[in-house]
N, C-alpha and C positions, 0 to 999 in steps of 0.2 A: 324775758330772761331774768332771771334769779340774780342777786347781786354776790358776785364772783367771791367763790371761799367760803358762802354760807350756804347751807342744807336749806331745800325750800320745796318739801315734794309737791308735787302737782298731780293734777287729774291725766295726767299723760298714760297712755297705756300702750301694749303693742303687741305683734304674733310674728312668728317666725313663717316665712312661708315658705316654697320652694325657690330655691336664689334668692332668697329677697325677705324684708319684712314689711311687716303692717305697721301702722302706727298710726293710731287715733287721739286725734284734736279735741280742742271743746265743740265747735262745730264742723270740719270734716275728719276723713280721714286720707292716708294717701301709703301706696302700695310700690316699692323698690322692689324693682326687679332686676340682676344681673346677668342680661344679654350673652350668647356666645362670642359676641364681636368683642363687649369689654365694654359695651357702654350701660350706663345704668336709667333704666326708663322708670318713670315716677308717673303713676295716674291718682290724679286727685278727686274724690267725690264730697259733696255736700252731704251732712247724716240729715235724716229725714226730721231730728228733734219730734218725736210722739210724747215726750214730758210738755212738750209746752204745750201739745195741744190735750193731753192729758194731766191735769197738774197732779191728778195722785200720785202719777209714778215720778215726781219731787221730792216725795215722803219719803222716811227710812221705812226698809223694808220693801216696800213695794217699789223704790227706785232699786233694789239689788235684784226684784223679781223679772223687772224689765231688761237688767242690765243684762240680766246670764241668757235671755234667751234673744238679746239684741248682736251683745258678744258671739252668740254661734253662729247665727247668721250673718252676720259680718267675717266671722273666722274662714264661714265655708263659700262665699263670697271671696274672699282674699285669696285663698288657697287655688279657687279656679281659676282664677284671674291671673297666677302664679303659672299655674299646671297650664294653660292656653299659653302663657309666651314660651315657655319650653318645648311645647309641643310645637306652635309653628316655628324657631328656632331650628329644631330636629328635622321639621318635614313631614310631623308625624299627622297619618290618616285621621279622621273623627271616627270614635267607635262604632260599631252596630248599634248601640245604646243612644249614641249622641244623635247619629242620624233619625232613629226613628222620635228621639224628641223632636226633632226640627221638622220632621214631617207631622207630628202630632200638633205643635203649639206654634210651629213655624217663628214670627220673633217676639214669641213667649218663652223659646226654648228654653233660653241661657236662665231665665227664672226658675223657669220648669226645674230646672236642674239641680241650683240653690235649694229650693225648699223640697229638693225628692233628698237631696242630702242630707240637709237638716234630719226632716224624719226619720233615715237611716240610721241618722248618729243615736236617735233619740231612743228608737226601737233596741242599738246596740248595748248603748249604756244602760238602760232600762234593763235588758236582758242578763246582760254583764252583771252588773253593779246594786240589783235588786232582784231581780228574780234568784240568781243561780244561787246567792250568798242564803235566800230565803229556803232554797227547796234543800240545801245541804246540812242549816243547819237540826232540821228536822230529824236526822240521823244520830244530832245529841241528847235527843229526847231523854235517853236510858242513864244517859252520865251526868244530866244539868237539869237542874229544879228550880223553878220560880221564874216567872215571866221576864222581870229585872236582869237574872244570868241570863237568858236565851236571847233576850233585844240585846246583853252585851256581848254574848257569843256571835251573832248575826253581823254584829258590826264591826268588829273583829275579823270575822273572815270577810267582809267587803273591804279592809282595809290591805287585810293579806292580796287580797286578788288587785287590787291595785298597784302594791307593790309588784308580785311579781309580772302585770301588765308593763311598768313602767322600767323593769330591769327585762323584760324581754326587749321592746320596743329600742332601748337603748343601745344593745348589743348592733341594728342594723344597720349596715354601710350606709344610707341613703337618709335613714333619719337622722343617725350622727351628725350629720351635714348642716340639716334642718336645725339643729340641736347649737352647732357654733351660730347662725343666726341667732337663734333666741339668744345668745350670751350675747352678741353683739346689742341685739337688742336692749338688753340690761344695761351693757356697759354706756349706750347712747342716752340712755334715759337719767342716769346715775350723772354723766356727764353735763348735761342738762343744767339739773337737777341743782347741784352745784356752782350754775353759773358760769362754766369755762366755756370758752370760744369749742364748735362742735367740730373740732378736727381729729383723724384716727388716733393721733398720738396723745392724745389728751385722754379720750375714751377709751385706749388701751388701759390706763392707768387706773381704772374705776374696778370692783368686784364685778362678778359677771353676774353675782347671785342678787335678787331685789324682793322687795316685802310684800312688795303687791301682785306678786309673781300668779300666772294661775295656777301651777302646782301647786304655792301653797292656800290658792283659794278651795282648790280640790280637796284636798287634807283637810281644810276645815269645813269644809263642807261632807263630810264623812262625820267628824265626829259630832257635829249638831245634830246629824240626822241620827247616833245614838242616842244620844239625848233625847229627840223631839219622838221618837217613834218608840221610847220605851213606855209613854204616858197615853199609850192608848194598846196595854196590855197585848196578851199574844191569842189574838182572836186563829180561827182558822188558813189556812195558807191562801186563799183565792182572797180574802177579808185584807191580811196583813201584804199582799200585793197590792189590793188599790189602794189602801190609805196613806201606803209610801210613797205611790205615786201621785196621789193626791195633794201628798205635806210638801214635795219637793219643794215647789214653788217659793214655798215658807219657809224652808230651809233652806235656800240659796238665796232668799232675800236678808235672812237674819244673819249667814256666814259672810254676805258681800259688806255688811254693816261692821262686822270683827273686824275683815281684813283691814278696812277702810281706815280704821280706827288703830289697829296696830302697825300701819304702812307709815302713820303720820306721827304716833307717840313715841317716846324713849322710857317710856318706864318703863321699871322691871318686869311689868304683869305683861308689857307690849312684848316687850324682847322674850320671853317661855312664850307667849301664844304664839308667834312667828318663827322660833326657833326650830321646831321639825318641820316645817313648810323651806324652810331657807336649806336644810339640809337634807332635803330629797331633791334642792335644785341642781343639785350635785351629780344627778343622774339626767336632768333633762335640760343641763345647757353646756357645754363646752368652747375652750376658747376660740373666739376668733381668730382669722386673719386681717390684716389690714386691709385688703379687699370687701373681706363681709364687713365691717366696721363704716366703710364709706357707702355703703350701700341704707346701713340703717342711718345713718345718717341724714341721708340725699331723702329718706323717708320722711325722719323727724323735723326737718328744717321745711315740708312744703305744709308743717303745721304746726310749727313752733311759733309762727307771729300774731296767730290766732287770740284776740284779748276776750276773756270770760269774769268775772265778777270774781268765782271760787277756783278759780285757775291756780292760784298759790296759794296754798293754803298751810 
């Protein structure tokens, strides 16, 4: 713990899940879940550390490369783990889907399932977030001249389409919900963060909004990728698909490196690169109740004693 009254961020991170959140340690993580009865169940795992046995991905860069595709797996991991206590809370059947995994991988399913997600997300973002933005802007052929405006028009509507992804999504009765977690989340981390004993009314008292947020790793992970894909001109449409998907990697290792760095400084240059990221969290966290507040909580405390070297940093 942080020495009370002073700012002392950490490597702490977290996700909102269904009832519940995530919140990862230096070495586990552990998953709140809010019960129909009113009790809060907490499962804690060990992370599997692939940096140690990997020391590249210690490196800048290549530690953000690992991070973002450890991070989803973990997220879609959490979320199941989430969506399974609601579901046997409810009563509710296993799908068509779910069955015939268990009959396929039998007890490989629950993995099986993990990583058919993953690729799901991966296929969707992909599709979302690079193909479509690619094949529409090809219709400004006639209005936009020079490779430089069409890699800035391109990136431009990948950011449109994210916005309006993240003002449709926001509007849903069921994600809103999700949505006062991740504020709780903040507020527990902020709490933290600060040193004060992790009780709800302490953690009321914190912004709901934080720097290391992934909305705004998202945001800046959009605008590197203007940047990074405009230096390899505007080849043909099948060309400029794979090499954006080939650069991501490189561009979500170099954004995890910004965030990183503006999550922990107060300069001026910190506070503009962070400031539209903290202002679209406006859209994807809402306040808490004191109910969600002790749930992220009951999360961060089963990894808050956890000692790491770069832990405060």
């Amino acid at each position: 713990m942080a020495d009370k009254g002073k700012v002392c961020p950490t490597s702490m991170g977290g996700q909102a899940v269904i009832e519940g959140v995530m919140m990862k340690g230096p070495r586990s993580y552990a998953i709140a879940v809010r019960k129909a009865s009113g009790e809060i169940l907490v499962h804690r795992e060990q992370l599997k550390g692939i940096d140690k046995k990997y020391p590249i991905f210690k490196l800048p860069v290549f530690r953000g490369m690992f991070a973002l595709i450890d991070t989803m797996v973990l997220g879609v991991k959490a979320l199941a783990f989430s969506a399974e206590q609601v579901e046997m809370e409810g009563g509710m059947e296993p799908s068509r889907f779910d069955k015939f995994l268990e009959r396929v991988f039998k007890d490989k399913a629950e993995q099986a399932t993990i990583y058919f997600s993953v690729f799901l997300s991966l296929v969707l973002t992909v599709g979302l977030f690079i193909v479509l933005p690619t094949f529409l802007v090809r219709f400004l052929n006639f209005a936009v001249g020079g490779t430089v405006l069409m890699n800035l028009m391109e990136g431009l509507l990948r950011i449109g389409i994210f916005l309006v992804y993240l003002l449709a999504v926001s509007r849903m009765k069921d994600i809103r919900r999700v949505f006062e977690y991740h504020g709780a989340e903040h507020k527990t981390i902020h709490c933290y963060e600060h040193g004060e004993d992790l009780t709800p009314e302490n953690a009321a008292r914190h912004p709901r909004l934080h720097p290391r947020c992934g909305t705004s790793f998202l945001l800046i992970v959009l605008v590197v990728s203007i940047i990074m894909f405009s230096f390899i001109g505007w080849p043909n449409m099948a060309v400029r698909i794979i090499s954006r998907i080939l650069l991501m990697p490189l561009v979500g290792g170099i954004s995890y490196e910004i965030i990183k760095w503006a999550g922990r400084s107060e300069s001026l240059l910190a506070r503009v690169v962070r400031a539209p990221g903290m202002f679209l969290q406006n859209l994807t966290t809402r306040e808490p109740d004191s109910g969600q507040l002790e749930v992220a909580i009951a999360s961060l405390r089963a990894v808050a004693g956890e000692k790491e070297g770069a832990q405060h940093k």
